[in-house]
N, C-alpha and C positions, 0 to 999 in steps of 0.2 A: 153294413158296417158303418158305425157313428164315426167323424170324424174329429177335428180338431175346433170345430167353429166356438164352440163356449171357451174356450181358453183364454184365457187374460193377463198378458205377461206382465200388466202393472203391477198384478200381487207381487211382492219379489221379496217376502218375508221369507217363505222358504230357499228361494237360492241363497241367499243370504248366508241359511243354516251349513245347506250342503255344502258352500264352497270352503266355508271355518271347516267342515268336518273331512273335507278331501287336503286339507292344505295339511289339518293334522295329521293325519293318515299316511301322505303321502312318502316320508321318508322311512315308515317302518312296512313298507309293502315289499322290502327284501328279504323277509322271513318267510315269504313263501315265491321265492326269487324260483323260474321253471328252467333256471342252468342245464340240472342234469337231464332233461330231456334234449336241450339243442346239443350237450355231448355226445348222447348218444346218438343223436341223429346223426353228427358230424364224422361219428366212426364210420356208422353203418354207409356214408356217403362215400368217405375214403377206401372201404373195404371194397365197393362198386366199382371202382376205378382199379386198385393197385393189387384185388386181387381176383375177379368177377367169376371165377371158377367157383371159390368158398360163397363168396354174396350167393352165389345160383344155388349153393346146398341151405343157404339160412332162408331167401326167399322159398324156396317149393319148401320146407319142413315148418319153421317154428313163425313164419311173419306170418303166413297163414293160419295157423293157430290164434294168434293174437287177434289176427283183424275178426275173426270169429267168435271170441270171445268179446270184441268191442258191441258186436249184434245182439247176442245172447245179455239176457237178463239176470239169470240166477249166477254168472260168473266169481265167484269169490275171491276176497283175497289172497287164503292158500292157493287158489288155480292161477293168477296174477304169479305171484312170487313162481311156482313153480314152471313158465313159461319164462320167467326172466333167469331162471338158473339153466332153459337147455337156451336163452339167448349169449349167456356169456361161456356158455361150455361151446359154444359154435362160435364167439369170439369175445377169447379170453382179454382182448385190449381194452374191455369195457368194463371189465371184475370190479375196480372200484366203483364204479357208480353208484349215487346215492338211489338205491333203491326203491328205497320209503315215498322218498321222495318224488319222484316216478310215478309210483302206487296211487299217493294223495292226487296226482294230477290226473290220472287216469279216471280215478271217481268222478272228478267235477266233469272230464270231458263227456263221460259216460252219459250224465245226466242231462251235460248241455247237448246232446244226442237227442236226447229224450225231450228234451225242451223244445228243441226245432220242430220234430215231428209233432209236438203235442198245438204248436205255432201253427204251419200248414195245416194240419185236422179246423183249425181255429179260422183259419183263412177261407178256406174251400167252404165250411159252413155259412162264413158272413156274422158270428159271434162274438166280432170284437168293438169292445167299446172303448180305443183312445180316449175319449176325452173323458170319462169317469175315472178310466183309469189313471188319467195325469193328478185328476184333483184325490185320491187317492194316494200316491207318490207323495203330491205336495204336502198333504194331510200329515203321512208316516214322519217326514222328514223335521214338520215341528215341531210333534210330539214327540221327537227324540228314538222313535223306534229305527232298533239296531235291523230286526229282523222283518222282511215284509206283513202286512196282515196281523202283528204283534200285539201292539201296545192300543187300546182301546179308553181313552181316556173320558171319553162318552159314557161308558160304562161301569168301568171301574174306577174307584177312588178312594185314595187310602184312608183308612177310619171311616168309610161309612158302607162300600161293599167288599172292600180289601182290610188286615188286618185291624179286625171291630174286636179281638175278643180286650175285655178290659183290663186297663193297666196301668201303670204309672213311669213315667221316667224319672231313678229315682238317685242317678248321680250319671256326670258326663265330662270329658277330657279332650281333649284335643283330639282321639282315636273314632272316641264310639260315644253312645249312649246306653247307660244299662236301665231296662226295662223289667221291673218286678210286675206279673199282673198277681190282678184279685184273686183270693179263692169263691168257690163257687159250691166249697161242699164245708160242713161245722166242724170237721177236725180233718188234718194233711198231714201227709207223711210226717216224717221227723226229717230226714234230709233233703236239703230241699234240690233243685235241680237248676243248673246253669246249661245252655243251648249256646254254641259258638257258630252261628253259619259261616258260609264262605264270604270273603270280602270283596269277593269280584259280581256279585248278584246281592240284590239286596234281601233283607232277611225274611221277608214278609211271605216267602214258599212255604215256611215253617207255619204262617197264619193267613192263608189266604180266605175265601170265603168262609163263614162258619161252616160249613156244613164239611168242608176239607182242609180243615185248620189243625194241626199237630198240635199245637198249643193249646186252644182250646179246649182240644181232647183230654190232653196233659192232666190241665185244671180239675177237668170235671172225673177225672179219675184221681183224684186228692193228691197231689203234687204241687207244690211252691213251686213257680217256672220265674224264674230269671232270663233274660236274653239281651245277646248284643245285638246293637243296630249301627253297623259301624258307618265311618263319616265317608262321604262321598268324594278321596284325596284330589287335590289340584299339584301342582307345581310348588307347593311351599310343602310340601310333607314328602320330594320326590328322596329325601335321604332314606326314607324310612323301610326299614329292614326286618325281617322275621324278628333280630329282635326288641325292636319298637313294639310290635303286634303281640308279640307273645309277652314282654314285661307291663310294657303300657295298654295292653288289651287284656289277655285271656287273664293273667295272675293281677294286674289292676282290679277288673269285676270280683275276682276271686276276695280281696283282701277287702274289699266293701260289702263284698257278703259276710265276710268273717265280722265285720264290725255291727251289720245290722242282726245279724241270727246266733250274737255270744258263742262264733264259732264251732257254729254246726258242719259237719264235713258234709259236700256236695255231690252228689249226682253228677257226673262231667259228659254233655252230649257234645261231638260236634259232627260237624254237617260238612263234605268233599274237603276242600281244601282246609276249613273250620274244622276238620278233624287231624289234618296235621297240625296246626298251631296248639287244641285241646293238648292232644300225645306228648306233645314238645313239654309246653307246661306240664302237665301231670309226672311227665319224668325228672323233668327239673325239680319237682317238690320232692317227688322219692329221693332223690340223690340226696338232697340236702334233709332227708330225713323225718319230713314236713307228712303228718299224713291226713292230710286236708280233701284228698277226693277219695270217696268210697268204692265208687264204681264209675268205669270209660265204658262209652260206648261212641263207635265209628260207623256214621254212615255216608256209605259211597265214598269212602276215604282210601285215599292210596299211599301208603307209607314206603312199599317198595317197590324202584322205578327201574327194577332190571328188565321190567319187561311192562311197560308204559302203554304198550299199544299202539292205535292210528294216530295218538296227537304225540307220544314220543315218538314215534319215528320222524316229528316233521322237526324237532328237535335234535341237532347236530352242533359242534364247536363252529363251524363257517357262518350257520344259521345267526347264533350266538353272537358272535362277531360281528355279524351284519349290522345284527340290529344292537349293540348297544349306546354305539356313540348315538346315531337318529335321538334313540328314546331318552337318553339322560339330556340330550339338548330337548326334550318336549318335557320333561319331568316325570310321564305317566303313560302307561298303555292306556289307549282311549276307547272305553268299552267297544266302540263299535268294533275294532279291529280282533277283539277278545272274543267278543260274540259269532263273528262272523267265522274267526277259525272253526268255534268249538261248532256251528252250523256245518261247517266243509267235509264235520265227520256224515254228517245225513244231511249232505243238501236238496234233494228230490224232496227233501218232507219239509225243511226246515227253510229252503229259500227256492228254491226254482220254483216247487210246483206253489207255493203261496204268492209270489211275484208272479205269475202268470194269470193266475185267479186273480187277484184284485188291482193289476195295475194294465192287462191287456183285454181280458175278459169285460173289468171293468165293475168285478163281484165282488162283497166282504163275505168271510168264510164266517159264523156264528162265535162272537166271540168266547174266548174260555179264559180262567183265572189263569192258568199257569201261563199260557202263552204271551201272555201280557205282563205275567213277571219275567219270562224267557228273554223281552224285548227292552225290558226297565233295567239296561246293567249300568254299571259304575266303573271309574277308573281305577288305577290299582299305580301304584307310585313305583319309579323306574328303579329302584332299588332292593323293592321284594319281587318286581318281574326277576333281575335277572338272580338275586337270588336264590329261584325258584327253580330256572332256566339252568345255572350252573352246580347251584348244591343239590339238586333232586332229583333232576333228569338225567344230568351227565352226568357227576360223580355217586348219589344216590347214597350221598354222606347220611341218610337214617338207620343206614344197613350195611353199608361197606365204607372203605376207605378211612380216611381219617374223621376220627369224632367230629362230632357237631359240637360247639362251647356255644354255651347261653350266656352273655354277666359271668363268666369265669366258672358255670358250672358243663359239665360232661354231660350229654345226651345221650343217655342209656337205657334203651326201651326195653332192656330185659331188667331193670331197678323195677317194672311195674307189677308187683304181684297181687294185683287189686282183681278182681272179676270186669271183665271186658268184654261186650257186648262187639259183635261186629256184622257191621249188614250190605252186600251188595247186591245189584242187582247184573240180570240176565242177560240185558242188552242193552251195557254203560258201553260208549265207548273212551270216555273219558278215563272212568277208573274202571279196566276190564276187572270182572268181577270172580278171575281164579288172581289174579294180583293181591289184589284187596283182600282175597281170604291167606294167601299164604304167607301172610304176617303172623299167622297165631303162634306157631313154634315160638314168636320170639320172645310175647310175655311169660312173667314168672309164673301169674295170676290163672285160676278158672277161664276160660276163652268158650261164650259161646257163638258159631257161627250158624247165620240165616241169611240163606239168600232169597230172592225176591224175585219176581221176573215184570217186564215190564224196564223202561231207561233209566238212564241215570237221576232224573227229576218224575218223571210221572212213576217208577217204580216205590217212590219216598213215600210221595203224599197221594196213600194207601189206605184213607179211615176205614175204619169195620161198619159200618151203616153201607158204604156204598163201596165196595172193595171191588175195583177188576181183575186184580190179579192174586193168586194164590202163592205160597212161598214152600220152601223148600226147607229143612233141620239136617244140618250139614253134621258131618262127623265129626268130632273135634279134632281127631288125629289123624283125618286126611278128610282137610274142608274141599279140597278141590273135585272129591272123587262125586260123580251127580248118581252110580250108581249106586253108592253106599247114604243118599241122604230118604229121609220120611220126608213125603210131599205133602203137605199140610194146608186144607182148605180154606180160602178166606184171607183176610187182612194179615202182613206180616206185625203192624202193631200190637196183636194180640200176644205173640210168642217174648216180644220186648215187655209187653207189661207184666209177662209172668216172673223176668229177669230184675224186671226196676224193683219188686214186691220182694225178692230176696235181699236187698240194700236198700231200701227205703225208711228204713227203721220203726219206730212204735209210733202211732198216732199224736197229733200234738195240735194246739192250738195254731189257727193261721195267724202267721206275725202283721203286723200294721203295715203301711207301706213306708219302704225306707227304716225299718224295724222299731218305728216310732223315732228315732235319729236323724236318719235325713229329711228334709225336707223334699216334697214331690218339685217337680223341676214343671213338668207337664204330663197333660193324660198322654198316652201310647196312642197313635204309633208315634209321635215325637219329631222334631223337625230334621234329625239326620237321612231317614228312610227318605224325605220330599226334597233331596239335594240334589241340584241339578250341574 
């Protein structure tokens, strides 16, 4: 085992980093406050004492089960919840407990389980290399990677082995930058197509290497692609609210397309949370009667949060509460903290066992495109966190309760009678993917549903050249049912391109860039993707 002798605590660029990045951090680490575990500890203490008769029936039946399931591997959630329903049926004084919240804890100990023994294996060998591993650590921490083993800045680099396919930037706001590329074939569609990704990851998933570029594919299957690349916010944008994002973003790009293509209706894709903001917009124009998008489509989008999953569950009104004062005094959720949640749903793959390969081992794992955009996240301004937090999750104002008002207009997803594409995948835990399909009932429009297998990000960016995973042709009038769907081999892109060729309209010359009107701003990818 190597030790610590090459270490050089004179570098101190990186402490530097992490101590800014722990001091931010530090007052919104109550969102995942582990309360309801020391309450239940505290009953189950009380119950030892005040009633040891009942304790001796909960010990020899249901803690035994539990600590059994701590050992075992394949233990699932439903088996989780249904040990914590005979824990409170054996005492009811615990019925309230946050369960969920329990649950998320249980995962991470699980793996820190798995982490120690994978440690000891590591020990007894004599395969550990501290001091690679430190300069590793130190490495992650200036180049900004959220997630261990991530961000590979040696390797990847935007515009020349990350988002290369060509383009122009060709009008930009305080939000975003909209990005027209070139065509690449002598006549394109007639409507052209807008891409909305998420605002919490930056947009370049959509285009990352050529060879697993959406975008590029796009092009070269005759499509006008438009994209947002939205701005990386600080503390001066923390007012800003879905509806900033949706008047000053999605329907902004929208009205510069309408001025550069004489008011061609659009193609509308958006992308996880980029496809709640698309929805919003697209209803907003139906309302007001506007029929400017042709055809929605939603991927890995979650419009209704009755049943959220492992990251709604970590989602409660106390949760809420915790963190709002924190975050409005910082201005903005700080990617790392964003990242690291969405990490806690698969930490074994996504932070334990990659922190132990390259920061104790002392090993880099081969890098890959995705994972390096995985680790490249952005901040998100404290005013669309919590109205995210409190209109989506808890009250789930898309679907229930009182309307959503855009600018004084009604949020009516059943106004959308357009053909709407919807795609999730197998194993999202972000947007579980019977969620994301049981929106269809609510448009007016054609609804096709395709799911996909593989996660919430590697189930996406799926090209046909190099396809892992195969996809599924859901029933339209019961998307969730997997025994009534055609399993369909190959790239889920292929069954979309069949969809985008029924709205695409008739062939047409490709427009100039900025439709001869605007002036190009810069080549893509554009300075807002390299904000730091």
């Amino acid at each position: 085992m190597q030790g610590l002798q090459g270490f050089d605590p004179e570098h101190t660029e990186w402490m530097q980093v992490w101590l800014k990045r722990l001091a931010d951090e530090h007052a919104l680490l109550t969102f995942m406050d582990p309360s309801p575990v020391a309450e239940l500890s505290q009953a189950l203490t009380a119950l030892a004492s005040n009633d040891p008769a009942r304790f001796q029936s909960l010990q020899s039946d249901v803690l035994p089960q539990m600590l059994s399931a701590f050992i075992r591997t394949d233990a699932t959630d439903e088996d989780w919840l249904s040990l914590m329903d005979q824990c409170i049926a054996a005492l009811p004084e615990v019925e309230d407990f946050d369960r969920s919240r329990v649950l998320w804890l249980i995962r991470q100990l699980q793996d820190s389980g798995r982490l120690v023994e994978r440690v000891r294996t590591m020990l007894e060998t004599k395969s550990v290399n501290l001091e690679q591993g430190i300069r590793h650590w130190q490495e992650d921490i200036v180049a900004g990677a959220v997630l261990p083993d991530t961000l590979r800045p040696e390797t990847f680099r935007l515009g020349e082995t990350l988002a290369t396919t060509p383009g122009d930037v060709v009008f930009e706001n305080q939000l975003f930058q909209l990005i027209q590329y070139r065509p690449s074939t002598p006549a394109v569609a007639e409507h052209p197509m807008l891409l909305v990704p998420a605002f919490v990851n930056r947009y370049y998933i959509l285009d990352l290497s050529p060879e697993m570029s959406m975008v590029r594919w796009l092009v070269s299957q005759g499509h006008t692609v438009f994209l947002i690349s939205w701005v990386n916010p600080d503390a001066g944008l923390a007012n800003y609210d879905v509806t900033h994002y949706v008047l000053d973003g999605v329907l902004a790009a929208l009205d510069q397309m309408d001025r550069m293509l004489n008011g061609q209706p659009v193609q509308l894709v958006g992308y996880c949370a980029g496809g709640v903001l698309a929805s919003i917009a697209a209803a907003w124009l139906a309302t007001r009667g506007e029929q400017r998008i042709v055809s929605l489509t939603l991927l890995t989008t979650l419009l209704d949060y009755s049943d959220a999953g492992p990251l709604g569950d970590l989602v409660t009104e106390s949760s809420v509460d915790a963190l709002t004062q924190p975050l409005e005094t910082l201005g903005y959720l700080p990617a790392e903290l964003l990242l690291r949640t969405f990490a806690s749903l698969r930490p074994t793959d996504l932070m334990f066992a990659r922190g132990l390969h390259s920061y104790i081992l002392g090993e880099r794992h081969k890098p890959l495109p995705l994972l390096h955009w995985l680790g490249d996240g952005t901040r998100t301004p404290a005013a669309l966190v919590l109205w995210i937090l409190k209109s989506l999750y808890l009250e789930n104002r898309l679907i229930d309760g009182e309307p959503l008002i855009i600018a004084g207009q009604s949020i009516d997803l059943s106004k959308l009678d357009i053909p709407v594409f919807l795609f999730a995948c197998q194993n999202d835990e972000i947007a579980p993917w019977a969620s994301a399909m049981r929106i269809a009932d609510v448009f007016s429009g054609p609804v096709t549903c395709v799911l996909g297998q593989g996660g919430h990000n590697s189930g996406v960016v799926c090209p046909p050249d190099s396809a892992r995973y195969d996809h599924f042709r859901m029933d339209g009038k019961q998307p969730t049912d997997l025994d009534r769907a055609l399993h369909v081999k190959g790239s889920w892109w292929n069954s979309w391109l069949a969809f985008l060729t029924e709205t695409q309209g008739q062939a047409s010359v490709p427009p100039a860039p900025g439709g001869g009107l605007r002036p190009v701003l810069e080549p893509a990818p554009g300075r807002y993707v390299r904000q730091r």
